[in-house]
C-alpha positions in Angstrom: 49.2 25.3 1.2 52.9 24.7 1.7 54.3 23.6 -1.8 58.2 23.7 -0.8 56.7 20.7 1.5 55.6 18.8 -2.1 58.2 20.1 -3.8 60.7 18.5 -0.9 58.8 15.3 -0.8 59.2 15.2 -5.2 62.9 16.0 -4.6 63.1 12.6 -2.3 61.2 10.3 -5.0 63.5 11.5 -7.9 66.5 10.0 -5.4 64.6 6.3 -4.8 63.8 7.7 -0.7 59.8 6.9 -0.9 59.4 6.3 2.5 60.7 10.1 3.3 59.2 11.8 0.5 56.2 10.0 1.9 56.2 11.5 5.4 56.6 14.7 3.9 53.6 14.5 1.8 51.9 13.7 4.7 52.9 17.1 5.7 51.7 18.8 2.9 48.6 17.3 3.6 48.4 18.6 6.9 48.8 22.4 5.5 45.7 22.2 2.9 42.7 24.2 3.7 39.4 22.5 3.7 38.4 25.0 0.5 40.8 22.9 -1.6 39.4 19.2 -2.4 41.4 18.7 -5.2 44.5 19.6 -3.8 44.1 17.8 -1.3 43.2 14.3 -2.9 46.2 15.1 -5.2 48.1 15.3 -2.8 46.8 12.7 -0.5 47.2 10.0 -3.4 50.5 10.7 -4.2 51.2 9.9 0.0 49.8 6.8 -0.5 51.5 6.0 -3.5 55.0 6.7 -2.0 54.3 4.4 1.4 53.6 1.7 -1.2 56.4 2.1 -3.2 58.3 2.5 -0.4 57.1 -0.9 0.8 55.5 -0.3 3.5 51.3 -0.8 3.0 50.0 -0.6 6.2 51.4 2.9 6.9 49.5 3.8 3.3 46.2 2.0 4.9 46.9 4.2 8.2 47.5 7.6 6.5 44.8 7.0 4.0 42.1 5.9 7.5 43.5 8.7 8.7 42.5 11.6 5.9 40.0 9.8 4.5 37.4 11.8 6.3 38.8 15.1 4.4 38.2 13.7 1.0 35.5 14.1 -1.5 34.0 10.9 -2.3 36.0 11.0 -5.8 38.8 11.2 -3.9 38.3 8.6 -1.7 37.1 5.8 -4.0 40.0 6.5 -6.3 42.8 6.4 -3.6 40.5 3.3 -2.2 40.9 2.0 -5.6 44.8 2.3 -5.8 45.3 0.9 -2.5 42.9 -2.3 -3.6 44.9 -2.6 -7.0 48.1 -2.2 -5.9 47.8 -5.3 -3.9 46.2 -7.5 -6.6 48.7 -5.7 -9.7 52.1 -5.6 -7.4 
C-alpha cells in the first residue's frame, strides 16, 4: 500500500482540487493488496466521494463498476449506497 498516494490525493481536497485528489485515489486503490478489504473500501469510497464532489458522477459510477469486483459486500452496498444518495440528497 502506497500512502504518500492518499496522503497526496488529502493534500488536493484540503485546496478545493477533487477531481485530482480523485484520480490519485484511484491510484492508491490500484496499490492495495487483495489481503486488505478494509483498506481498500476506505479507500475506494473516499474516490467516489471526490469524483462527486468534484462534479463529475459518471466517472464515480465508472471507477466504482470498475473496483467493485474487489470489494467485500459491505463495501460495496455502502459505496452503492453513497452513490444512490448522493443523487437524491445533492
Amino acid at each position: 500500500m502506497n500512502w504518500t498516494l492518499h496522503e497526496r490525493a488529502m493534500a488536493l481536497v484540503d485546496e478545493g482540487r477533487y477531481a485530482e485528489a480523485a484520480e490519485i485515489e484511484e491510484k492508491a486503490v490500484d496499490c492495495v493488496p487483495s489481503g486488505l478489504p478494509r483498506t481498500l473500501g476506505i479507500l475506494a469510497q473516499s474516490a467516489v466521494s471526490m469524483w462527486m464532489k468534484a462534479g463529475n458522477d459518471e466517472r464515480a459510477k465508472r471507477f466504482f463498476e470498475n473496483v467493485r469486483k474487489r470489494l467485500t459486500v459491505g463495501w460495496e452496498t455502502e459505496i452503492e449506497a453513497l452513490i444512490t444518495n448522493w443523487r437524491t440528497d445533492g
